[in-house]
C-alpha positions as MATLAB code, in Angstrom:
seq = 'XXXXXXXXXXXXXXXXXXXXXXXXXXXXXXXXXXXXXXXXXXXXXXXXXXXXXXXXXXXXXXXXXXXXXXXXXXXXXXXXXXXXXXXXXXX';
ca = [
      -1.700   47.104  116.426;
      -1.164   46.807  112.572;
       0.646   50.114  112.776;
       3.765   50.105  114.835;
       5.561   53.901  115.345;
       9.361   53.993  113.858;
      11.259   53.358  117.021;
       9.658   49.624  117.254;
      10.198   49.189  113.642;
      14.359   50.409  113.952;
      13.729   47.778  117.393;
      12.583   44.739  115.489;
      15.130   45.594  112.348;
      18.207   45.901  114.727;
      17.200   42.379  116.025;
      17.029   40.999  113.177;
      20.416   42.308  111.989;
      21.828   41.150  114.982;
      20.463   37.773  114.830;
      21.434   37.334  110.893;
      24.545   38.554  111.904;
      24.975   35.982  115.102;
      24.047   33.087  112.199;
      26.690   34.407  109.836;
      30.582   32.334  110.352;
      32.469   35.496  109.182;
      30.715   38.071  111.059;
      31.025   35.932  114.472;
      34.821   35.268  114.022;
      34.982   39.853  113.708;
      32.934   39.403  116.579;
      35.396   37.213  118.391;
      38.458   39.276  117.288;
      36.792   42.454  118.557;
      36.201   40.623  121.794;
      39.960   39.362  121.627;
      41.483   42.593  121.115;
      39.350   44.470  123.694;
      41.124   42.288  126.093;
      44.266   42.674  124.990;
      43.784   46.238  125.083;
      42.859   46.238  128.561;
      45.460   43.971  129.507;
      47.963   46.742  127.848;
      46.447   49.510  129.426;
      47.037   47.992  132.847;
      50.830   46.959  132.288;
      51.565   50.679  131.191;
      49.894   52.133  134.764;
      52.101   49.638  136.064;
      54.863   50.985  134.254;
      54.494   54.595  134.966;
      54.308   53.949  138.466;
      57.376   52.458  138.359;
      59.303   55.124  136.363;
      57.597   57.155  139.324;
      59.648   55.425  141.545;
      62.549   55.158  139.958;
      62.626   58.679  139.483;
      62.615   59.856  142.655;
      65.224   57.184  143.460;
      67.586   58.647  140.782;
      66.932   61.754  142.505;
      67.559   60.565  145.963;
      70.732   58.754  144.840;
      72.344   62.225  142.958;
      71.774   63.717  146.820;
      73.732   61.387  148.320;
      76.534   61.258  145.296;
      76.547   64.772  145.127;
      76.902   65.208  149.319;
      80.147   62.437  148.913;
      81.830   63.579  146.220;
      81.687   67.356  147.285;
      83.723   66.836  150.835;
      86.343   64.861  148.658;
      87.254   67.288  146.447;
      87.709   69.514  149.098;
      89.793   66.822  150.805;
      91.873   66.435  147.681;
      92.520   70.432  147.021;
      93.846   70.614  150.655;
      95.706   67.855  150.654;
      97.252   69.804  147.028;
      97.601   72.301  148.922;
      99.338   71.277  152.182;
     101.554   68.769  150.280;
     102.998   71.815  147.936;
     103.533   73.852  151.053;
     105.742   71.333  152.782;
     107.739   71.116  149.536;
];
C-alpha cells in the first residue's frame, strides 16, 4: 500500500487542488462568474432559436404577402392601360 501507481497519485493531487482552490475567495468568485456566464450563455442561445424561428416565419409571410400584392396590382395595370386606351379612342 506504501506505493500507489500514478493515476491515484494525479487522483489525490487533483483533489487537493480542487479543495485549495474551493478555500481560496478569488478563485470561488471565477468560479461563480464562470457559473454566471454559462447561464447567460444558455439563456442567449435560446432567445436566438427563438429568433430564427421567427425570421422563419416572417419570411415566408413576406413571401406570401408579395403573391397577393403582385396578383392585385397586375389586373390594375391592365385595368388602367385599357381604360388609356378606350378613353383615347372615344376622343
Amino acid at each position: 500500500m506504501a506505493t500507489k501507481n500514478p493515476l491515484d497519485r494525479l487522483a489525490s493531487l487533483g483533489e487537493e487542488v480542487i479543495g485549495k482552490a474551493a478555500q481560496n475567495p478569488t478563485a470561488s468568485k471565477l468560479m461563480q462568474s464562470a457559473m454566471q456566464m454559462r447561464e447567460r450563455v444558455d439563456d442567449l442561445s435560446k432567445r436566438v432559436r427563438g429568433l430564427e424561428a421567427m425570421e422563419k416565419r416572417l419570411n415566408q409571410m413576406e413571401k406570401r404577402l408579395a403573391k397577393l400584392e403582385g396578383g392585385s396590382k397586375t389586373p390594375a395595370r391592365k385595368t388602367s392601360s385599357s381604360k388609356k386606351t378606350t378613353s383615347s379612342k372615344k376622343s
